[in-house]
C-alpha positions as CSV (number, residue, x, y, z in Angstrom):
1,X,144.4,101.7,103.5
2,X,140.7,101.3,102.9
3,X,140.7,98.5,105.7
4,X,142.3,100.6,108.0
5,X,140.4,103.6,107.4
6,X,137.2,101.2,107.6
7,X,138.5,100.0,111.2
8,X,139.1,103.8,112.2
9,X,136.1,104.7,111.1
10,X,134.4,101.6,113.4
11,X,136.6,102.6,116.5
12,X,135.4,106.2,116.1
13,X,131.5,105.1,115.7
14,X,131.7,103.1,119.0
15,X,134.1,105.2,121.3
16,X,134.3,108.4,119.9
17,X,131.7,110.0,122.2
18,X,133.3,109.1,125.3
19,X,137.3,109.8,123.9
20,X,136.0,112.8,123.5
21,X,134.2,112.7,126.7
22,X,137.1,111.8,128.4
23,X,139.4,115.1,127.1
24,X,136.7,117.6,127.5
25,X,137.2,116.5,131.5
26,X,140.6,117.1,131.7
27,X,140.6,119.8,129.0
28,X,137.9,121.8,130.0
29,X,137.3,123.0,126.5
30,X,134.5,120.4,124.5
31,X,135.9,122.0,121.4
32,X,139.8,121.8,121.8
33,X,138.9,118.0,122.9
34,X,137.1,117.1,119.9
35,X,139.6,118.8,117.4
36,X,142.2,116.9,119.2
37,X,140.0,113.7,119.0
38,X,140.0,113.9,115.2
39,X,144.0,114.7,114.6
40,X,144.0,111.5,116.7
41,X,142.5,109.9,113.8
42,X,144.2,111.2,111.8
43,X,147.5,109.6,113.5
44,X,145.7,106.3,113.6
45,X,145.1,106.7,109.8
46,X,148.5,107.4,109.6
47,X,150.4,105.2,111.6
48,X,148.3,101.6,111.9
49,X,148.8,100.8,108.7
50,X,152.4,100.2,109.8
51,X,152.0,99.5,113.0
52,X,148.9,96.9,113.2
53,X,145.4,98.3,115.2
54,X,146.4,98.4,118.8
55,X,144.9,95.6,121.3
56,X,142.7,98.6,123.1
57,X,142.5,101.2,120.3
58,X,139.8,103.5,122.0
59,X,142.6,104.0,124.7
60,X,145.3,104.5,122.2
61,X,143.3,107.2,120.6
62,X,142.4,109.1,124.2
63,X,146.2,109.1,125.0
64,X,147.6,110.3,121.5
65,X,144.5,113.0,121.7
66,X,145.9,113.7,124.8
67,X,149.6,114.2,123.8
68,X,147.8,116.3,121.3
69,X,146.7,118.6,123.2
70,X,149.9,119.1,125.3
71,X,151.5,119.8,122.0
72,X,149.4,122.2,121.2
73,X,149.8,124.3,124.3
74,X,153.0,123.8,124.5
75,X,153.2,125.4,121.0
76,X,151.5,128.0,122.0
77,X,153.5,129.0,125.5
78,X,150.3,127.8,127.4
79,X,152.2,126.2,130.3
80,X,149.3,127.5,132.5
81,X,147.7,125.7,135.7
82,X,145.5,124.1,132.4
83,X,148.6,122.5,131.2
84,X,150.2,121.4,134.0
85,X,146.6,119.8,135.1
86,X,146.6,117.7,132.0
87,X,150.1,116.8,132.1
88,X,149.6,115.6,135.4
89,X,146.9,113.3,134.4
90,X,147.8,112.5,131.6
91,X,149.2,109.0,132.5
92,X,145.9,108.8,134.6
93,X,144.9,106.5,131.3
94,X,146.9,103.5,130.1
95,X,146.2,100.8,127.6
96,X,145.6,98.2,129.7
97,X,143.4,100.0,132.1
98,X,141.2,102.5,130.0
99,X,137.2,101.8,130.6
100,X,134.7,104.0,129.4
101,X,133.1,106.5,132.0
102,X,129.7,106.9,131.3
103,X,128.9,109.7,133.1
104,X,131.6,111.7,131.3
105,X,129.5,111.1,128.1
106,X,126.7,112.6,130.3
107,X,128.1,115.9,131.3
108,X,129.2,116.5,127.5
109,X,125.8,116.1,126.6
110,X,125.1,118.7,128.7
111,X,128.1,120.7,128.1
112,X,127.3,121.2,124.4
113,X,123.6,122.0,125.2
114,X,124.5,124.7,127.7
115,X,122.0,127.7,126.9
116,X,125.2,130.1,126.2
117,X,124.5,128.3,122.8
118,X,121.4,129.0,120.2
119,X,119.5,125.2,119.3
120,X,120.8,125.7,116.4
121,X,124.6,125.0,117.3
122,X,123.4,122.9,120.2
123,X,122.1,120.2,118.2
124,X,125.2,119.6,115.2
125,X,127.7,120.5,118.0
126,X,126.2,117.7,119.7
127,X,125.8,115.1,117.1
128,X,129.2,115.5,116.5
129,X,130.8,115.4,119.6
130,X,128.8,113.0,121.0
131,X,126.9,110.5,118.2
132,X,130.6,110.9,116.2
133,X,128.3,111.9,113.0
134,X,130.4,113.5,110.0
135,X,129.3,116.7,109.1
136,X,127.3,115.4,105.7
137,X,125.6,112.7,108.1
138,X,124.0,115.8,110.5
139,X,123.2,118.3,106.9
140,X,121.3,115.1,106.2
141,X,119.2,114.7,109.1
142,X,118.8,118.7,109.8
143,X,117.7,119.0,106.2
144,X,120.4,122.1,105.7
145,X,123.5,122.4,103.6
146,X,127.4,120.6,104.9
147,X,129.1,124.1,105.2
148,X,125.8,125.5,107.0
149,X,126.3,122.6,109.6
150,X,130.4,123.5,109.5
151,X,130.1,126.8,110.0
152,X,127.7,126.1,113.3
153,X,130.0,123.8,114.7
154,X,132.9,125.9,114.5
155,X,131.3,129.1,116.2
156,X,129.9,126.6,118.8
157,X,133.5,125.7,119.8
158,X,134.6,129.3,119.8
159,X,131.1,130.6,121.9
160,X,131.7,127.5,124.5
161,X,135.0,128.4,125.0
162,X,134.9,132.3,125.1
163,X,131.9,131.6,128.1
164,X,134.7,129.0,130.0
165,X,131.4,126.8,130.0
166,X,132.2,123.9,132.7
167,X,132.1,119.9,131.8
168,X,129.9,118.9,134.4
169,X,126.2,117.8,135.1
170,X,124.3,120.9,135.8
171,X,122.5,121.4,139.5
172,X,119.0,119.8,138.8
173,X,117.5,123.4,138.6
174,X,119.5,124.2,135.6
175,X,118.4,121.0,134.3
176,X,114.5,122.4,132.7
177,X,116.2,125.1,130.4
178,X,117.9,122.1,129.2
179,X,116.2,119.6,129.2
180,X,114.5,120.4,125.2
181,X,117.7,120.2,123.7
182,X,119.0,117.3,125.7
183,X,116.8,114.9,124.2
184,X,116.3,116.5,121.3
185,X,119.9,115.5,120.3
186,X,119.9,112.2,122.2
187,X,117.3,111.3,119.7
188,X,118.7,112.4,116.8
189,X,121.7,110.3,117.7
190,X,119.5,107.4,118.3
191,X,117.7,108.4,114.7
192,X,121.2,107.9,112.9
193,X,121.8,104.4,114.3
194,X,117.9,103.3,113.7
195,X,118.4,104.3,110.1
196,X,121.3,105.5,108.8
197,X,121.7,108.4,106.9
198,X,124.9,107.3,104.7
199,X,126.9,104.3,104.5
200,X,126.2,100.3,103.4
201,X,124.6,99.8,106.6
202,X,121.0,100.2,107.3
203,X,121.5,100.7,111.1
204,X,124.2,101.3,113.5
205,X,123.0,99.7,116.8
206,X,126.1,101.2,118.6
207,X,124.7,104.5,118.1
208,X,121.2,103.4,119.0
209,X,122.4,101.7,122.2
210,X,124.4,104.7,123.4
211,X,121.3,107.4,123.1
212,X,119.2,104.7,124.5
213,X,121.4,104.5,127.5
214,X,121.7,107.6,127.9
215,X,118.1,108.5,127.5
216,X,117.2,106.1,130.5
217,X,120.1,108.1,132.6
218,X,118.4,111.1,131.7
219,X,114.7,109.8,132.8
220,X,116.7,108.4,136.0
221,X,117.3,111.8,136.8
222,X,114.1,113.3,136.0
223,X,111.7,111.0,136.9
224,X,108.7,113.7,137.0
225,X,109.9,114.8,133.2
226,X,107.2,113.0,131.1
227,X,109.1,113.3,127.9
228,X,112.3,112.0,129.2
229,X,110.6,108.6,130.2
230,X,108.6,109.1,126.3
231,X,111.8,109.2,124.6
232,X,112.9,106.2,126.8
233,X,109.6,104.5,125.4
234,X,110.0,105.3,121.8
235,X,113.5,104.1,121.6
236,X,113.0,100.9,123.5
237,X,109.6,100.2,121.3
238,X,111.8,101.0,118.0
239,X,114.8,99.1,119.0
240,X,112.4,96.1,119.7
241,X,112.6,95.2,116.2
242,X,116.1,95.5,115.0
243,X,116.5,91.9,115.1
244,X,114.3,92.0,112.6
245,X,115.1,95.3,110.6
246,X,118.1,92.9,108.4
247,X,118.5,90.2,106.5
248,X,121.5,88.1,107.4
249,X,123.3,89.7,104.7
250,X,122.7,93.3,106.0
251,X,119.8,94.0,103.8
252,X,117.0,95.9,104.6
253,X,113.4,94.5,105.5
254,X,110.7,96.8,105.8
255,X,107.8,96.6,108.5
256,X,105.5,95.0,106.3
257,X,107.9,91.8,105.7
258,X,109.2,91.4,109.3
259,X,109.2,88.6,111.1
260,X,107.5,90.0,114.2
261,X,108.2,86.4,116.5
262,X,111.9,88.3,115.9
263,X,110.7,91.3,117.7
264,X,112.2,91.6,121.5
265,X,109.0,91.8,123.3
266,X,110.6,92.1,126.6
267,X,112.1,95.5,125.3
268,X,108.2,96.1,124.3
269,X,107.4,95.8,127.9
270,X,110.2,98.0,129.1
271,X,109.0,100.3,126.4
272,X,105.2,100.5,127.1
273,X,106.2,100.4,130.9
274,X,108.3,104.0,130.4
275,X,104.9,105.2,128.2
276,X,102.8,104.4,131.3
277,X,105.6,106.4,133.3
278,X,105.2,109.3,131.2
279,X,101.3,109.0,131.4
280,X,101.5,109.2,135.5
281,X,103.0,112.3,136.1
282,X,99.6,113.6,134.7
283,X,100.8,116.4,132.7
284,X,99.6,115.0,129.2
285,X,101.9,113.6,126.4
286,X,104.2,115.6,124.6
287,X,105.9,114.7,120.9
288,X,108.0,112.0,122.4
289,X,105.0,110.6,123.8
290,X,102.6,110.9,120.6
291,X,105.7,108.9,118.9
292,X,105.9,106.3,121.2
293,X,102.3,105.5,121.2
294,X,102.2,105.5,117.3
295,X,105.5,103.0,118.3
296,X,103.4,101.4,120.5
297,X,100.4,100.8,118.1
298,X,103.0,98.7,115.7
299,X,104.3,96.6,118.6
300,X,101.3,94.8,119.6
301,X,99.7,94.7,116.3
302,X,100.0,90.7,115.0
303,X,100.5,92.4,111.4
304,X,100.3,95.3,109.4
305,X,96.9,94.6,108.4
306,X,95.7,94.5,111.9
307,X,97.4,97.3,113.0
308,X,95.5,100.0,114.3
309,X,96.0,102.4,111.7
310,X,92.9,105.1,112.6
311,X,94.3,105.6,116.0
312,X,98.0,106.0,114.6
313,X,96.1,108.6,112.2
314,X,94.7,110.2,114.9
315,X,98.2,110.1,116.8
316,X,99.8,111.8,113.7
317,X,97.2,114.8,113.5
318,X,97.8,115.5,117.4
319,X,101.7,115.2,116.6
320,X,101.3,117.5,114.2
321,X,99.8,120.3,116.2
322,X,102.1,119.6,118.5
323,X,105.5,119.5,116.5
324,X,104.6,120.1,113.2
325,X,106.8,119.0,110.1
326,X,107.2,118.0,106.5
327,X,108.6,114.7,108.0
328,X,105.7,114.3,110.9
329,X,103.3,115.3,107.5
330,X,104.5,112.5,105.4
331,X,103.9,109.9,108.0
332,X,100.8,110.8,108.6
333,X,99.7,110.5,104.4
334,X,101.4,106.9,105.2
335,X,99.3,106.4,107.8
336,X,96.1,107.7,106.1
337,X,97.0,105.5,102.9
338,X,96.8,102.2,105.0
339,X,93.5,103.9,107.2
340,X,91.6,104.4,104.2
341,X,93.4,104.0,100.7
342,X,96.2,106.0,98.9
343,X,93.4,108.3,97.4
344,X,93.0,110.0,100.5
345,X,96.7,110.3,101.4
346,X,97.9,111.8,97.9
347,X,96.5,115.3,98.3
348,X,98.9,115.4,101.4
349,X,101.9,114.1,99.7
350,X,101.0,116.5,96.7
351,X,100.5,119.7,99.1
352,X,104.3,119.0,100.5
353,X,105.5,118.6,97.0
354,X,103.9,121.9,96.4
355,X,105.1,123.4,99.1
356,X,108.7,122.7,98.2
357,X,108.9,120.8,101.9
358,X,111.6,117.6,101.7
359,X,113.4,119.1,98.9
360,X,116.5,117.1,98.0
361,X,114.9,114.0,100.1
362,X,114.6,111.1,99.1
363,X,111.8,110.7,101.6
364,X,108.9,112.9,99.6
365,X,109.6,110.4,95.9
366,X,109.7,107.0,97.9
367,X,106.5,107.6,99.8
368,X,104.3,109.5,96.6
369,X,106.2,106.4,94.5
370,X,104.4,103.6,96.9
371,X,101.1,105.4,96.5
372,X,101.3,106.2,92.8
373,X,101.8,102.2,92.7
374,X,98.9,101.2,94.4
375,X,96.6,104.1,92.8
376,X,98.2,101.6,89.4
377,X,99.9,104.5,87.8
378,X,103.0,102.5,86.8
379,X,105.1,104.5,85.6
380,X,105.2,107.7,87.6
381,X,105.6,105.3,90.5
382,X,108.7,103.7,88.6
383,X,109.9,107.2,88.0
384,X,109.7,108.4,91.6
385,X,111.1,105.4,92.9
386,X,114.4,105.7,90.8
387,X,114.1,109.0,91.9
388,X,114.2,108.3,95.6
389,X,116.9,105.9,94.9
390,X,119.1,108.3,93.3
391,X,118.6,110.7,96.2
392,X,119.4,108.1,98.9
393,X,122.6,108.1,100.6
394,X,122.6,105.0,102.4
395,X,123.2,102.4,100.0
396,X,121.2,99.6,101.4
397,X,118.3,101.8,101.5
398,X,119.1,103.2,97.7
399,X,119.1,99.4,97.0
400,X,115.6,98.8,98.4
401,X,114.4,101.7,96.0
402,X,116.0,100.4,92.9
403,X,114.4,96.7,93.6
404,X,111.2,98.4,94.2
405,X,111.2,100.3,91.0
406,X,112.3,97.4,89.1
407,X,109.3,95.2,90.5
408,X,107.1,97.5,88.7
C-alpha cells in the first residue's frame, strides 16, 4: 500500500491542479471540484492496489471525480440544469484522449483569488487547489497553525460558492484588484517546489515548472505589470540552478558547493531579459523585482566569494522597506555576514530571536548556528544546528543540518 499511496501521491503532485481545474469548469463550484478531487484519491487509494495504476491515471482520476460529483447531486435530488450539464459532458473526457488544458489551471487561479475572498483564504485556498499542497505543507510556509489553515480553506469553499463566483479569466479591468494575490500564490507554489517544505525530496520541479508557466502566462497578459514580468525573472534566475541544487542521490547541495558550469544560463538570460522588462515600464521595482535582482546578483557571480554581496545588502534593506519580514530579515543578516563578517549580522539574528519572529522554524537556529560557527563558538553552533534539524520537516534538509552539526 505504501507504493501505491507513493504513486497517488506523485499523480496528485503533477496533475492535481488541472483535475481540479478541469471539474471546477464543468462544476462551476472550485470547492465541490476539489472535495471531489480528493474522494477520487481516495478511490485510487482504494482500488489500484487491486486493479494496477491505470495507463493515463490523471484521466482516470478526472472521470471518477466526475462520477463523484453526479453522485453526490444525485444524492441530494439536484437534478438541476447543473446536473444535467455535467452529465452531459461527462464522457467529454476519456482515457485515451484526456490532455491537460492549461488555461483551465488559469481561470482557477483566478477563481480562488476572486476579491469576494479575504488574502487570507485566497492564498491556502489556492495552494491547495492549485499547487496540490496538504494542509501541513501551506501551515508551513504561512508560518500558522494546520487547523488555522483548515478552517480557511473550508469557509473559502462555502464564501466562493454562496457568491456563485464564475470559473473564468476575469475581463482585463478586473485583472489589477487581482493581480497582488495572483502572484502572490503563484509564487508560493513555485516556493514549495524550489524547496520543499516536507517530504525526502529537496525540490519538486513539477511544482516549480507549473508556477513558472503560469507566471509567464500571467506577464503575457500584463505586459505593462512590472511585477508579473519580476516574478517571471525570479523564478527563471532560481530555477537556473536546479541542476545543480542535488546530488545524484537526491541530496542537497547548497550555493556555496554548486557546480555553477551546471547552472542553465540560457534560463539566466531569459531571466535577466524579464528583469529588464520589468525595468521598462518605468514604474520602479517592486518585491518581486528586489528578489530577482538579489537572484540576479548570484547568477553572474563566478563564486560565492565574488559575489556582489554589498549590493545584495543593499537589495535586502530596500526589500525590507518594501515587504518587510522575519524571513526577508534573516536573509539580509546572511547577506551582511558574507558583506562584512558574522559579527555584524548577529545582532540581527539575535533581535528576531528576541522578537519571537520564526518561532517553531527551523530557519532562525540554522542561520544563528552558521554564524555562531564562524564567530568559533562551537558548541552553541552544534546546539542550534541539531536544533534546526529537529525542527525541519523535509528530510533531506534535516539531513544537511545533522551533517553540519556533526562536522563541528
Amino acid at each position: 500500500m505504501s507504493d501505491i499511496r507513493r504513486t497517488v501521491e506523485a499523480v496528485w503532485r503533477i496533475e492535481g491542479a488541472r483535475i481540479v481545474a478541469t471539474l471546477a469548469r464543468v462544476t462551476g463550484d472550485v470547492g465541490f471540484a476539489e472535495d471531489a478531487a480528493q474522494e477520487a484519491l481516495v478511490d485510487a487509494l482504494r482500488q489500484w492496489p487491486e486493479s494496477g495504476v491505470p495507463q493515463n491515471a490523471g484521466a482516470w482520476l478526472t472521470a471518477v471525480a466526475k462520477r463523484r460529483a453526479i453522485d453526490h447531486w444525485r444524492r441530494g435530488e439536484r437534478l438541476d440544469e447543473r446536473y444535467r450539464a455535467l452529465a452531459g459532458q461527462l464522457e467529454d473526457v476519456k482515457d485515451h484522449e484526456w490532455q491537460p488544458i492549461d488555461d483551465d489551471v488559469l481561470r482557477l487561479v483566478f477563481a480562488a483569488c476572486h476579491p469576494v475572498l479575504s488574502r487570507q483564504a485566497q492564498i491556502p485556498l489556492t495552494l491547495r487547489a492549485v499547487g496540490g499542497l496538504s494542509t501541513e505543507e501551506i501551515a508551513r510556509m504561512l508560518l500558522v497553525p494546520v487547523a488555522t489553515v483548515q478552517q480557511r480553506i473550508v469557509r473559502a469553499k462555502r464564501t466562493l460558492t454562496a457568491a456563485r463566483v464564475p470559473l473564468e479569466t476575469p475581463d482585463p479591468n478586473e485583472w489589477g484588484e487581482r493581480l497582488s494575490a495572483v502572484l502572490g500564490v503563484v509564487y508560493l507554489i513555485y516556493t514549495e517546489g524550489y524547496a520543499a517544505a516536507r517530504g525526502d525530496r529537496w525540490i519538486r520541479p513539477e511544482l516549480a515548472n507549473e508556477a513558472l508557466r503560469l507566471g509567464r502566462v500571467l506577464a503575457g497578459l500584463m505586459p505593462h505589470e512590472p511585477e508579473a514580468h519580476g516574478l517571471v525573472a525570479l523564478m527563471e534566475l532560481q530555477a537556473s540552478r536546479f541542476a545543480a541544487r542535488i546530488a545524484g542521490d537526491g541530496t542537497p547541495i547548497l550555493l556555496a558547493d554548486q557546480d555553477r558550469s551546471r547552472w542553465d544560463r540560457t534560463q539566466i538570460q531569459r531571466g535577466r531579459a524579464a528583469l529588464r522588462r520589468a525595468d521598462a515600464v518605468g514604474r520602479g521595482r517592486g518585491s518581486y523585482g528586489l528578489q530577482a535582482a538579489i537572484a540576479e546578483c548570484h547568477a553572474v557571480a563566478p563564486s560565492v566569494e565574488e559575489t556582489d554581496w554589498d549590493r545584495i545588502v543593499v537589495l535586502y534593506e530596500a526589500l525590507g522597506q518594501l515587504a518587510p519580514s522575519p524571513v526577508v530579515e534573516l536573509n539580509r543578516a546572511v547577506a551582511v555576514s558574507m558583506a562584512t563578517g558574522p559579527a555584524s549580522a548577529m545582532p540581527i539574528v539575535e533581535q528576531l530571536a528576541s522578537d519571537g519572529a520564526l518561532l517553531g522554524s527551523h530557519l532562525l537556529p540554522s542561520v544563528r548556528g552558521e554564524l555562531l560557527a564562524q564567530l568559533g563558538r562551537i558548541e552553541e553552533a552544534r546546539s542550534e544546528l541539531l536544533t534546526a534539524a529537529n525542527l525541519a520537516t523535509n528530510e533531506r534538509e534535516s539531513a544537511v543540518l545533522q551533517a553540519k552539526a556533526a562536522a563541528l
